[in-house]
C-alpha positions in Angstrom: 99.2 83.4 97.8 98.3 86.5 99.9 101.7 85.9 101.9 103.4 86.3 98.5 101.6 89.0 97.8 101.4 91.4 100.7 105.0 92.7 101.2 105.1 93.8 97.7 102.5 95.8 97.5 103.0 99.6 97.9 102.2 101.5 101.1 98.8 103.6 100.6 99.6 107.2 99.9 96.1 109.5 100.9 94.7 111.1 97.8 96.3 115.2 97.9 92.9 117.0 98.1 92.5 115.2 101.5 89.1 114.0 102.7 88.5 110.5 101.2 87.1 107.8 103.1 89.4 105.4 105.3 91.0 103.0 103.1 90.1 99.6 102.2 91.8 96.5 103.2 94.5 95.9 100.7 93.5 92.3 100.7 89.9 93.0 99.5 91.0 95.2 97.0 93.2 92.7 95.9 91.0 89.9 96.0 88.4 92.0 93.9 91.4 93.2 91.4 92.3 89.5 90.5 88.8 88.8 89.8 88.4 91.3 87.1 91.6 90.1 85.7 90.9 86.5 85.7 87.4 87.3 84.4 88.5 89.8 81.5 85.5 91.9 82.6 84.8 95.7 82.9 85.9 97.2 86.3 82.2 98.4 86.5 80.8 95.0 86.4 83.1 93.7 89.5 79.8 92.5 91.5 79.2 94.9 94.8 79.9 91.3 96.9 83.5 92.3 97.3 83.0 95.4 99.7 85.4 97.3 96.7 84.1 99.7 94.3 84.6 99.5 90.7 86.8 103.0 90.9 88.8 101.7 94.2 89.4 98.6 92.2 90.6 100.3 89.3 92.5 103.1 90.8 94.7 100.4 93.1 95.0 98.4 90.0 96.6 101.3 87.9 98.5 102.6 91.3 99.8 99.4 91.7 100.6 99.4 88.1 102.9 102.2 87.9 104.5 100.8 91.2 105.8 98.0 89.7 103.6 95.4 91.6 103.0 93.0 89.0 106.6 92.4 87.7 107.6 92.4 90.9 105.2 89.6 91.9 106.0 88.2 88.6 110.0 87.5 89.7 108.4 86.7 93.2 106.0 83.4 91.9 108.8 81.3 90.9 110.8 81.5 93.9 108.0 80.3 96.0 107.2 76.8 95.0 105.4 76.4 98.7 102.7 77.9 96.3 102.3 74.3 95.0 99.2 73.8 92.7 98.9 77.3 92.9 101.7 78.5 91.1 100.0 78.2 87.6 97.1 80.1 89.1 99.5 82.8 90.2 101.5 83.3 86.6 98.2 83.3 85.1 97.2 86.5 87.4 100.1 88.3 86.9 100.4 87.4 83.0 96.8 88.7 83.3 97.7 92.0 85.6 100.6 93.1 82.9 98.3 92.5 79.8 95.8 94.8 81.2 98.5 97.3 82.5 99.6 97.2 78.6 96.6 97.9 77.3 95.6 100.8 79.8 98.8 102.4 79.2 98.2 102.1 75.5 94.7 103.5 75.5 
């Protein structure tokens, strides 16, 4: 699924106050952003075993949000049936990503 994924997602853009630290690996930050989703937790309960901060996690997430990442990924998953069994677990992470992106926008 990452192969899917990694072409659409947006090019990091450093923060404008500068400083910062050096960027995580998208991957990572992805991996750790689909677990929140598919858990319907809080981003400060995404357990430190990722490597990816609750506020990176979120941050990407809404970045990646307002980029468009998630319908664009949502067009993207049925063009791909290579995906095989992993098609259903992909609609369900983007059906996921969008509700959230909803509800953020909405709060």
């Amino acid at each position: 699924m990452w192969d899917l994924v990694a072409p659409l997602i947006p090019e990091f853009s450093p923060r404008r106050q500068g400083g910062g630290t050096v960027p995580l690996d998208n991957r990572a930050v992805f991996t750790a952003v689909v677990y929140v989703l598919t858990c319907d937790c809080a981003w400060r309960r995404l357990p430190p075993s990722f490597g990816v901060s609750p506020a990176t996690a979120h941050r990407r997430f809404a970045a990646w949000t307002r980029a468009g990442l998630w319908a664009r990924l949502r067009q993207a998953v049925p063009e791909n049936h290579g995906l095989g069994g992993d098609l259903e677990w992909a609609a369900a992470i983007v059906e996921a990503a969008l509700d959230r992106g909803r509800r953020t926008a909405a709060a």
